[in-house]
C-alpha positions as CSV (number, residue, x, y, z in Angstrom):
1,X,1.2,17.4,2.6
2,X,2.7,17.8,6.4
3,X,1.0,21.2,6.9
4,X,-2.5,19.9,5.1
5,X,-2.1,17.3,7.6
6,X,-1.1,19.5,10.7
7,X,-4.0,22.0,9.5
8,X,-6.5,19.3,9.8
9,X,-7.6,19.2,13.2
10,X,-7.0,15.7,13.7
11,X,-3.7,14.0,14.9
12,X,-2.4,12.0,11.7
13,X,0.5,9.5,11.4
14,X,2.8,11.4,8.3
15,X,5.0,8.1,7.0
16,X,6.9,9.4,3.9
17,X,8.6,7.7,1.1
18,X,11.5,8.6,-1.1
19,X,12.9,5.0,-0.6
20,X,15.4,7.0,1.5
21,X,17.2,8.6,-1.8
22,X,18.1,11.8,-0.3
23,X,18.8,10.7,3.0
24,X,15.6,11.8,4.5
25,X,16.3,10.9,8.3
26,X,18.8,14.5,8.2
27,X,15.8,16.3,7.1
28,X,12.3,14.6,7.3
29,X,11.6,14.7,11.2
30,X,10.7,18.2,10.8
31,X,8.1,17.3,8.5
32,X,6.5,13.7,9.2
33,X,6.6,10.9,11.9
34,X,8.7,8.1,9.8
35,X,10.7,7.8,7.1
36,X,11.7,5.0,4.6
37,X,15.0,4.8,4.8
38,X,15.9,1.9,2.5
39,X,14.6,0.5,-0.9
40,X,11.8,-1.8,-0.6
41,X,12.2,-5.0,1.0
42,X,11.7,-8.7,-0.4
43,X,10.8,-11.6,1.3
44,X,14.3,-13.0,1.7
45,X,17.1,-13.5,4.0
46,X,19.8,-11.5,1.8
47,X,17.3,-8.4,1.6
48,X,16.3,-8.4,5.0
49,X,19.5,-8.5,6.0
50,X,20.8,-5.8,3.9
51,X,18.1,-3.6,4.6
52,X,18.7,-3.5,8.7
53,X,22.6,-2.5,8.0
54,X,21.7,0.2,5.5
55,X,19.0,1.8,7.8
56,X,21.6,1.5,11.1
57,X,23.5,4.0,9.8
58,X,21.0,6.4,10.6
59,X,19.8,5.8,13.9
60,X,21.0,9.0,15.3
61,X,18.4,10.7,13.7
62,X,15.5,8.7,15.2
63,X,13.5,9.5,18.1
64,X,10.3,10.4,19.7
65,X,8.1,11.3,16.7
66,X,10.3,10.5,14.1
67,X,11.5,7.2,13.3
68,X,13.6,5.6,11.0
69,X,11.9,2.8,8.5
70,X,13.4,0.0,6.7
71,X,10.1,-1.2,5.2
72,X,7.4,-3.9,6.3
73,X,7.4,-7.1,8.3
74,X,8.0,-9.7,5.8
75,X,7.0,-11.9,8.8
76,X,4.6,-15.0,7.6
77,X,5.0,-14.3,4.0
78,X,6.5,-17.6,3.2
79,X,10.2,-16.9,1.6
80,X,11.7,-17.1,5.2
81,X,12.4,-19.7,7.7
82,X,10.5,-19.2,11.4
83,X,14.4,-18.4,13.1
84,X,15.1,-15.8,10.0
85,X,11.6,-14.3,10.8
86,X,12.2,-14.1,14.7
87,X,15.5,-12.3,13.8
88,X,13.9,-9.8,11.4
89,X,11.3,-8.7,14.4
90,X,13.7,-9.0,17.3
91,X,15.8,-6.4,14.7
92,X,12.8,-4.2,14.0
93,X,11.9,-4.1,17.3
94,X,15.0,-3.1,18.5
95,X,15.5,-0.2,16.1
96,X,12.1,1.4,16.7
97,X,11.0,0.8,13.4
98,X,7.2,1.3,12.4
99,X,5.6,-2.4,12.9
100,X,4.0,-3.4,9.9
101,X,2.6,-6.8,9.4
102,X,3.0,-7.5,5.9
103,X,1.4,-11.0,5.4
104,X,-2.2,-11.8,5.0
105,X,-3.8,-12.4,8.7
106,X,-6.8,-13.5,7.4
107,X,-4.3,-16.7,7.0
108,X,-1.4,-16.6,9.2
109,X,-0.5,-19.9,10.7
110,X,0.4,-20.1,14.9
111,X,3.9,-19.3,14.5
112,X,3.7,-16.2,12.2
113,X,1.2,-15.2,14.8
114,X,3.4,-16.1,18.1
115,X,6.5,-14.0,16.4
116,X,3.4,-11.4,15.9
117,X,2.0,-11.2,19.0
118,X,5.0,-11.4,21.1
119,X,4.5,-8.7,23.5
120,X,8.0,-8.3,25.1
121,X,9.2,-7.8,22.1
122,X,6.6,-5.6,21.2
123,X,7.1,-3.7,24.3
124,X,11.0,-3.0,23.6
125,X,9.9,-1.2,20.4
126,X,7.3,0.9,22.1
127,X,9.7,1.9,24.7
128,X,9.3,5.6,26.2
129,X,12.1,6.2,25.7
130,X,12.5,5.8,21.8
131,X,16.5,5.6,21.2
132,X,16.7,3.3,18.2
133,X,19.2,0.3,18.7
134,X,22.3,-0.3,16.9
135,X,24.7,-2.9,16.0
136,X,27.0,-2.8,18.8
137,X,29.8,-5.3,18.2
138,X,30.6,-7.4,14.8
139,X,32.8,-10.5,14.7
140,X,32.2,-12.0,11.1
141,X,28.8,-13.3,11.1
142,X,28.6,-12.5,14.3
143,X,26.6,-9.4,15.6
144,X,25.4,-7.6,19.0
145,X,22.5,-5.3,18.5
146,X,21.5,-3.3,21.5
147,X,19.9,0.0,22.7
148,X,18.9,1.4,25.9
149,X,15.5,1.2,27.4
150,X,13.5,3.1,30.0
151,X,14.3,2.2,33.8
152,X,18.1,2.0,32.7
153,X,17.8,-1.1,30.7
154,X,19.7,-2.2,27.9
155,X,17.7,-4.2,24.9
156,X,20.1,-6.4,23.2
157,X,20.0,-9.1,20.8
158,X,22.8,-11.8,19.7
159,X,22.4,-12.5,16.0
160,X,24.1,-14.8,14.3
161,X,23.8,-14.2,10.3
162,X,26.1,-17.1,9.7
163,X,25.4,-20.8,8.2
164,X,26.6,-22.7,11.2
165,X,25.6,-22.6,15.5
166,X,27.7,-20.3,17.2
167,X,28.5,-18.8,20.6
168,X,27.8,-15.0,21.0
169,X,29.1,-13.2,24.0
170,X,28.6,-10.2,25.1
171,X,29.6,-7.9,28.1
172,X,28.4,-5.2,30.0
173,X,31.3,-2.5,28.5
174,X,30.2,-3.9,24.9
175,X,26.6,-2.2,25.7
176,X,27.3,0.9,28.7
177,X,27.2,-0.8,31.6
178,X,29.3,-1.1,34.2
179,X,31.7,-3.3,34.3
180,X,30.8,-4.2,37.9
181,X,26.9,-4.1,37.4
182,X,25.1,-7.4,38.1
183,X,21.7,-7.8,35.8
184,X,18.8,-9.9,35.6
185,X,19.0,-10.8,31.9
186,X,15.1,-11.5,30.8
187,X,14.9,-13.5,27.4
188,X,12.2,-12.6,25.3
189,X,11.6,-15.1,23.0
190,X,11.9,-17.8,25.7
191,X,10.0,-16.2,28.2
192,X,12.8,-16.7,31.4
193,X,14.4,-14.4,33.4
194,X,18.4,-15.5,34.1
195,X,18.9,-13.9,38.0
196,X,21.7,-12.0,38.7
197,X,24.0,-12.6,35.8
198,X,27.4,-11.0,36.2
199,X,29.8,-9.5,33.8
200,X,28.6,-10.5,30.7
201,X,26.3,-12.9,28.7
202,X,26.8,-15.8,26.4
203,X,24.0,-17.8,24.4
204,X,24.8,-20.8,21.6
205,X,22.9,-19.5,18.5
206,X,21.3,-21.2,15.8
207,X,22.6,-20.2,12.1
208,X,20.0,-16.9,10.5
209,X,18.6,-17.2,14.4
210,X,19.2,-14.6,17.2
211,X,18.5,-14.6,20.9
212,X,16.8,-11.2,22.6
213,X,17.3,-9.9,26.2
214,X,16.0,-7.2,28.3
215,X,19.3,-6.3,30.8
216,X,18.2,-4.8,33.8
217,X,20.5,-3.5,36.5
218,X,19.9,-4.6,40.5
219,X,20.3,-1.7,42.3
């Protein structure tokens, strides 16, 4: 199929699935542009959840032309609460994976379609770059995802997968920065920029909800 398609004529998206059975990121970029990585994925906090872990352990493999996929957005479908659905596209788009809107748009109500349409988040998963984000740092229910971005930005996102509010912290070691660097910290979901934030960051987080940031560096 990847040479029919290459033979063509015609520049053609190659997504393959195996339901990543024989660990197809250590052999499929040679032959197709994305991967399933996982099994398929319900509408449900458990299997979202379990789905993003299994397909972190291969974001080595991922990069221009070839990414790593854990399977449609289950945003808007119903079996998810609006904070469990901003975490599973903050997460998606962090690790590069293919954005698939999974629910019916012919009837998706304003905040399926604001998670949706969010373009800075958007824009971290189309970023030139292409280094797929990983969990970073884990404390219980407690999780730091982040990835480096074009312009030496870091992508990061505080997730908190537990049942009660929480304060994540993060600093600048946790995600290769220096130490010493001061950042403007942009928050994508709230749409603010916090000025010249110094050696780390700290949000309060909502149980199954997750705050996303765009670091970049003053220079």
């Amino acid at each position: 199929m990847s040479k029919a398609l290459l033979n063509s004529g015609r520049p053609i998206f190659f997504s393959l699935c195996e339901w990543g059975q024989e660990d197809p990121a250590t052999w499929a970029p040679s032959i197709g542009n994305s991967w399933r990585t996982t099994g398929d994925i319900e509408d449900k906090w458990e299997s979202m959840t379990i789905i993003a872990d299994l397909n972190d352990k291969w974001a080595e493999y991922a990069g221009p032309g070839g990414w790593n996929d854990p399977d449609m957005l289950e945003v808007g479908n119903g079996g998810m609460t609006a904070e469990e659905y901003r975490s599973h596209f903050s997460i998606w788009a962090l690790v590069k994976a293919p954005l698939l809107i999974g629910c019916d748009i012919r009837s998706m109500d304003n905040t399926t379609f604001e998670i949706l349409s969010n373009r800075e988040v958007i824009a971290v998963n189309q970023d030139g770059l292409g280094v797929q984000g990983k969990k970073m740092k884990k404390d219980g229910d407690l999780e730091v995802w982040a990835g480096p971005l074009t312009g030496y930005r870091v992508a990061v996102v505080l997730w908190n997968r537990g049942a009660s509010p929480a304060n994540i912290t993060v600093s600048w070691t946790d995600i290769g920065l220096n130490s010493a660097a001061i950042v403007d910290a942009r928050d994508l979901w709230e749409h603010v920029t916090l000025a010249s934030v110094r050696d780390q960051i700290a949000a309060q987080v909502d149980p199954h909800a997750c705050k996303m940031f765009v670091i970049t560096p003053q220079y």
